[in-house]
N, C-alpha and C positions, 0 to 999 in steps of 0.2 A: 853233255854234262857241264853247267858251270862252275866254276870253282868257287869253293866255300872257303876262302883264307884270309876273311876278317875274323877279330876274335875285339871282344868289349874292346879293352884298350882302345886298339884300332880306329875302331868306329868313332871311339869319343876325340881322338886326336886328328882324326880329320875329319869332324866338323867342328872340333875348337880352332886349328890352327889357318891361318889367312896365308900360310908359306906352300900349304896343299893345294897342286893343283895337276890337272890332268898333262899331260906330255903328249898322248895320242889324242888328235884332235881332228875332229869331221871340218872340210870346209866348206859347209856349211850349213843352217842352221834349222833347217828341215825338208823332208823328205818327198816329194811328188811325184807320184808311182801314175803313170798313165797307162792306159788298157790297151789303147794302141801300141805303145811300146813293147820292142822283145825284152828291153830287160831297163835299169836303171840302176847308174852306178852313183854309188858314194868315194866320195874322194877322202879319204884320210891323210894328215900329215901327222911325223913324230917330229916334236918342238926340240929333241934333248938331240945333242949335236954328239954327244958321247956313247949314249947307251941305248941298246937296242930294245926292244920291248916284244912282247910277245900279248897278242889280239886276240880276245874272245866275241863275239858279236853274236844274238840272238835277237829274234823280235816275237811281242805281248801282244794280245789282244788289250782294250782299255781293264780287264777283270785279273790284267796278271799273266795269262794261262798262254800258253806255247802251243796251245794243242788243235790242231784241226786248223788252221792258216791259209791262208790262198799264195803260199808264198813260197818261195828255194832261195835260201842268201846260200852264197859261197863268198868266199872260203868260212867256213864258220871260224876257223882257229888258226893263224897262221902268224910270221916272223916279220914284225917292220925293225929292219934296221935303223940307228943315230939316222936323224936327219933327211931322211928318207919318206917316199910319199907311199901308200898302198888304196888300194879299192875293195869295197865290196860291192856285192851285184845282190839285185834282186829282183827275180824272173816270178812274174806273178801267173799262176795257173788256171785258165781259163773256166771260166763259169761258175765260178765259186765267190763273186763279191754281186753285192745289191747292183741294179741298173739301175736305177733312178736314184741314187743319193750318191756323196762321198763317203768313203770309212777311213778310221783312223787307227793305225797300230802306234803302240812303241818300239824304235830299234836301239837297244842296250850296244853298247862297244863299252868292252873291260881290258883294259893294261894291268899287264903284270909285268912288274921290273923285272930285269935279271938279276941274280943274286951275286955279289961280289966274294970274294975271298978271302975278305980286310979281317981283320980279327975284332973281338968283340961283339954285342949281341947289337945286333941290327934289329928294327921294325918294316918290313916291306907293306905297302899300302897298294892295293888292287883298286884302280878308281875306275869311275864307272861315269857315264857318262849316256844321257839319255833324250833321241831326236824323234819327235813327231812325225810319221808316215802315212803320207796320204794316199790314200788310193782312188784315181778320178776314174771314172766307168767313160768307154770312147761317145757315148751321145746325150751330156748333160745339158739340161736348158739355161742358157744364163751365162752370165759371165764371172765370176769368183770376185772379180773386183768391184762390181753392183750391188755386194751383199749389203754393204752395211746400212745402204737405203732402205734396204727390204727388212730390217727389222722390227717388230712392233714389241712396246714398250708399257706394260703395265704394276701396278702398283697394289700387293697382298697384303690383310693383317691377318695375322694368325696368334689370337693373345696378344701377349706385350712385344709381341716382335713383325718388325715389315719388312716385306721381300720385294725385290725387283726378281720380275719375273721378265724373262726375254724371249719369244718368239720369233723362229729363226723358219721362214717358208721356202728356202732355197734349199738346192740338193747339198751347196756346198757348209762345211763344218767351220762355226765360227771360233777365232780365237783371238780374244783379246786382250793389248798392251794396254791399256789404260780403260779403268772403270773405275768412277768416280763421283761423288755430288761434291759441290761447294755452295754451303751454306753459312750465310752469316761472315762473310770474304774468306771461312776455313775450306781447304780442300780436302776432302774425307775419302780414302782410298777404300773401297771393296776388298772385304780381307780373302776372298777365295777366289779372286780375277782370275788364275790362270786355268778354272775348270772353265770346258770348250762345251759351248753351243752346238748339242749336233743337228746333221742336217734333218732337215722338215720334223723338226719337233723343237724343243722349247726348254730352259734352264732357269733357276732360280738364283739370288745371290741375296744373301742379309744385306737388310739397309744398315747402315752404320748406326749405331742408337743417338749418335748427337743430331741426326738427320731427320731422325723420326719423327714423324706429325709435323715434319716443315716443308713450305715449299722453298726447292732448293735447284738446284741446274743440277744435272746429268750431263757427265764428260764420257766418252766412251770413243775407240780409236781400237782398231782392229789390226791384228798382223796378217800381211798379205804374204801370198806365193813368194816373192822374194828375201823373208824374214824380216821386212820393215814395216814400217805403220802406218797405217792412213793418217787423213789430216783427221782432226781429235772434231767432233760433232758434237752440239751443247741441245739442250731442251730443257724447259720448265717441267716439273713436274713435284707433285704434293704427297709426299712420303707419310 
């Protein structure tokens, strides 16, 4: 059961305040579940050198839903002490993920402070924090770092609006740090970059409207296995 102890307030005061921030922290920045492997651990640190926290963790399909998973994380809920490092695992259950592509979950980790004793009305904020899981099947074709070659690159109009449309033929799920055209020496960012290309199928992304009907370069730069980027790859093309 996850805990439900945000209330309005809450919510609105941390996502106005820039002093919010998580204390329990994964280190690192997403998750590669291999089939060969018996299990795959995640490393947590808590950043608060004073106070202990207490860890919830569950993992989503991309729909949201918890239900039916190829997956066993432990500990689901357990105590990381001030300053102190902890693990989760996650033992992925055989025969239950695609062979020929990668899949992608989400794994949620929630903090909750402990409560102090201090007098006065406190606000306790449960923050959440949430890393990309991939799960690689043990005989895919290809190498994960050849994808971004492998993309092809076409140009929709649909009415008054145009899409870049991206065709992704590898098994593995692309994700991309940077997508972009610059036109006219403006650099025009893709306002929905962070939805992933899955594997052997294909994604859309609105062209930016100051781009449309021009021809202008495509910037696009991929996050690899290690949470970094490729070198950023440019093309012409007429939006």
């Amino acid at each position: 059961m996850k805990f439900k102890t945000f209330t309005t307030t809450a919510l609105s005061l941390l996502l106005l305040s820039s002093a919010a921030h998580a204390a329990i922290r994964p280190a690192l920045t997403r998750v590669i579940v291999q089939e060969s492997d018996k299990e795959t651990s995640v490393k947590l640190l808590n950043d608060d050198k004073e106070h202990p926290y207490l860890v919830q963790s569950w993992i989503e399909d991309l729909n949201g839903s918890d239900k039916n998973l190829p997956f066993v994380l432990t500990p689901p809920l357990f105590k990381m002490n001030a300053g102190r490092e902890g693990k989760l695992r996650i033992v992925l259950i055989p025969g239950k993920i695609p062979q020929d592509r990668e899949s992608v979950y989400w794994l949620w980790i929630q903090e909750v402070p402990s409560v102090t004793k201090s007098a006065g009305n406190q606000l306790q904020l449960a923050i959440r924090t949430r890393l990309k899981v991939f799960v690689r099947p043990e005989h895919l074709n290809g190498n994960p770092a050849d994808t971004a070659g492998q993309l092809k690159w076409q140009v929709q109009h649909d009415g008054n609006k145009s899409w870049l449309v991206v065709t992704n033929p590898s098994p593995y799920v692309v994700s991309f740090s940077e997508l972009s055209v610059t036109s006219a020496g403006k650099t025009l960012p893709f306002a929905d970059v962070h939805t992933m290309v899955p594997a052997k199928g294909e994604q859309r992304y609105e062209v930016p409207a100051q781009a449309a009907g021009k021809s202008a370069e495509l910037n696009s730069s991929l996050i690899n296995d290690f949470g970094g980027d490729t070198p950023v790859q440019h093309q012409k093309l007429t939006f």
